[in-house]
C-alpha positions in Angstrom: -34.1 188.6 -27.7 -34.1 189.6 -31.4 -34.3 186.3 -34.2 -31.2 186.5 -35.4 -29.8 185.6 -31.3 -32.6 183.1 -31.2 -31.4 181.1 -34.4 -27.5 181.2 -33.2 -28.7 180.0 -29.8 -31.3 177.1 -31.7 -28.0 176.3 -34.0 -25.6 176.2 -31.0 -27.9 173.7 -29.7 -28.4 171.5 -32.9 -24.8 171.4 -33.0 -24.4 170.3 -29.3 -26.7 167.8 -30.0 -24.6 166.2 -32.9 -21.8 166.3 -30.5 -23.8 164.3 -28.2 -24.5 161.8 -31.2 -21.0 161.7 -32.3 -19.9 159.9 -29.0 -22.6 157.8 -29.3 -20.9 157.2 -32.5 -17.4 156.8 -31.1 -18.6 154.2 -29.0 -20.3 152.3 -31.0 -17.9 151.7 -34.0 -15.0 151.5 -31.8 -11.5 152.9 -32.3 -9.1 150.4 -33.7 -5.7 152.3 -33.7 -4.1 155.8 -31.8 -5.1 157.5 -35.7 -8.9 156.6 -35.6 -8.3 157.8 -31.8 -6.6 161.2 -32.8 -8.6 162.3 -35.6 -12.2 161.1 -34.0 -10.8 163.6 -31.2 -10.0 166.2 -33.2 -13.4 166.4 -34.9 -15.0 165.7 -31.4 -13.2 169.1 -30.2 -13.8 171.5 -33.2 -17.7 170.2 -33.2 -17.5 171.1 -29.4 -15.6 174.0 -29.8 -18.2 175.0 -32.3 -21.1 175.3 -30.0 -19.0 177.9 -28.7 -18.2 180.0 -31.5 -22.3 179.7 -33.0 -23.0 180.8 -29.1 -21.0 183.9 -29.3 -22.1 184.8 -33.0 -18.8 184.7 -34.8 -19.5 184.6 -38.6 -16.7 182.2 -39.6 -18.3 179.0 -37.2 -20.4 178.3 -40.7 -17.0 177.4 -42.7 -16.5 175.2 -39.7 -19.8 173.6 -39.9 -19.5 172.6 -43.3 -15.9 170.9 -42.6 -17.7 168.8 -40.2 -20.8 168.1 -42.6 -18.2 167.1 -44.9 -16.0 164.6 -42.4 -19.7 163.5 -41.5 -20.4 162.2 -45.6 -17.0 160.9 -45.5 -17.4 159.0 -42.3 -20.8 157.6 -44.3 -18.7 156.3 -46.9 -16.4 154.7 -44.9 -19.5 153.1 -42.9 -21.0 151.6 -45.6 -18.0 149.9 -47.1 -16.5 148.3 -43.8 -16.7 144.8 -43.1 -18.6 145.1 -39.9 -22.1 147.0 -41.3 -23.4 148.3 -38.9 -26.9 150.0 -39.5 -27.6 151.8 -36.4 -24.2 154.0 -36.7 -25.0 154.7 -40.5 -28.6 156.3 -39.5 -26.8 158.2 -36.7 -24.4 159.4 -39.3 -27.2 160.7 -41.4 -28.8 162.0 -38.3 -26.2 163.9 -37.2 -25.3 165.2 -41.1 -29.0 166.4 -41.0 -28.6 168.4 -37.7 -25.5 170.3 -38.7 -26.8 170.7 -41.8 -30.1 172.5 -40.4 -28.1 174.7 -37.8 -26.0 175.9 -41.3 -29.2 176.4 -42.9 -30.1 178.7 -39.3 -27.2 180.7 -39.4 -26.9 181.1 -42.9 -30.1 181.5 -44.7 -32.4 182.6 -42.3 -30.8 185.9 -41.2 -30.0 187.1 -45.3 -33.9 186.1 -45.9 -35.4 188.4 -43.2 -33.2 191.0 -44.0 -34.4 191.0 -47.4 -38.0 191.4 -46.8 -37.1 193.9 -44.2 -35.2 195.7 -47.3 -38.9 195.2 -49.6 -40.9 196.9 -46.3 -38.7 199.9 -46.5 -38.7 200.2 -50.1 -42.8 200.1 -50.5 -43.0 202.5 -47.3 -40.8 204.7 -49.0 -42.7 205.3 -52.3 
């Protein structure tokens, strides 16, 4: 197993984890009306469905994982401005904007980074 299968396989994980939390989540706060029902299902399926696509290495999951960070700061908003404040769902919000945010970081950074170097090895063996 090469790094860059061993950081899709880490992210795929992180993200399966923040699925995990966002249930937790669901459950916690509480679904007032079919909407909150619909769209906190929606988001439940694409972060599940993501797991899937960061699994099976397609390129195009990391669009999909910033959507998802970016519901995620929304959602934080809209925590922190209810009525009902509820501090244990805000720090699971963070925690779960953290984790998708590192499994972007593991599909996005990490890869370009050690193909650099890789590029400055071959370039000083070269010459």
């Amino acid at each position: 197993m090469n790094k860059f299968s061993k950081n899709y396989t880490i992210s795929s994980n992180l993200v399966l984890c923040s699925f995990i939390i966002g249930l937790v989540i669901v459950f916690i706060r509480g679904l007032e009306d079919w909407g909150d029902i619909l769209i906190s299902g929606i988001f439940l399926c694409l972060r599940y469905f993501s797991v899937f696509l960061i699994k099976r290495r397609f390129t195009w999951a990391k669009y999909l994982l910033i959507i998802l960070i970016a519901k995620n700061i929304h959602r934080l908003f809209n925590l922190e401005t209810s009525p009902q404040f509820n501090t244990f769902a805000i720090s699971l919000v963070i925690l779960q904007i953290v984790i998708t945010s590192v499994a972007l970081f593991l599909i996005v950074k990490i890869p370009k980074l050690d193909l650099k170097k890789r590029l400055d090895i071959n370039n000083k063996s070269s010459q």
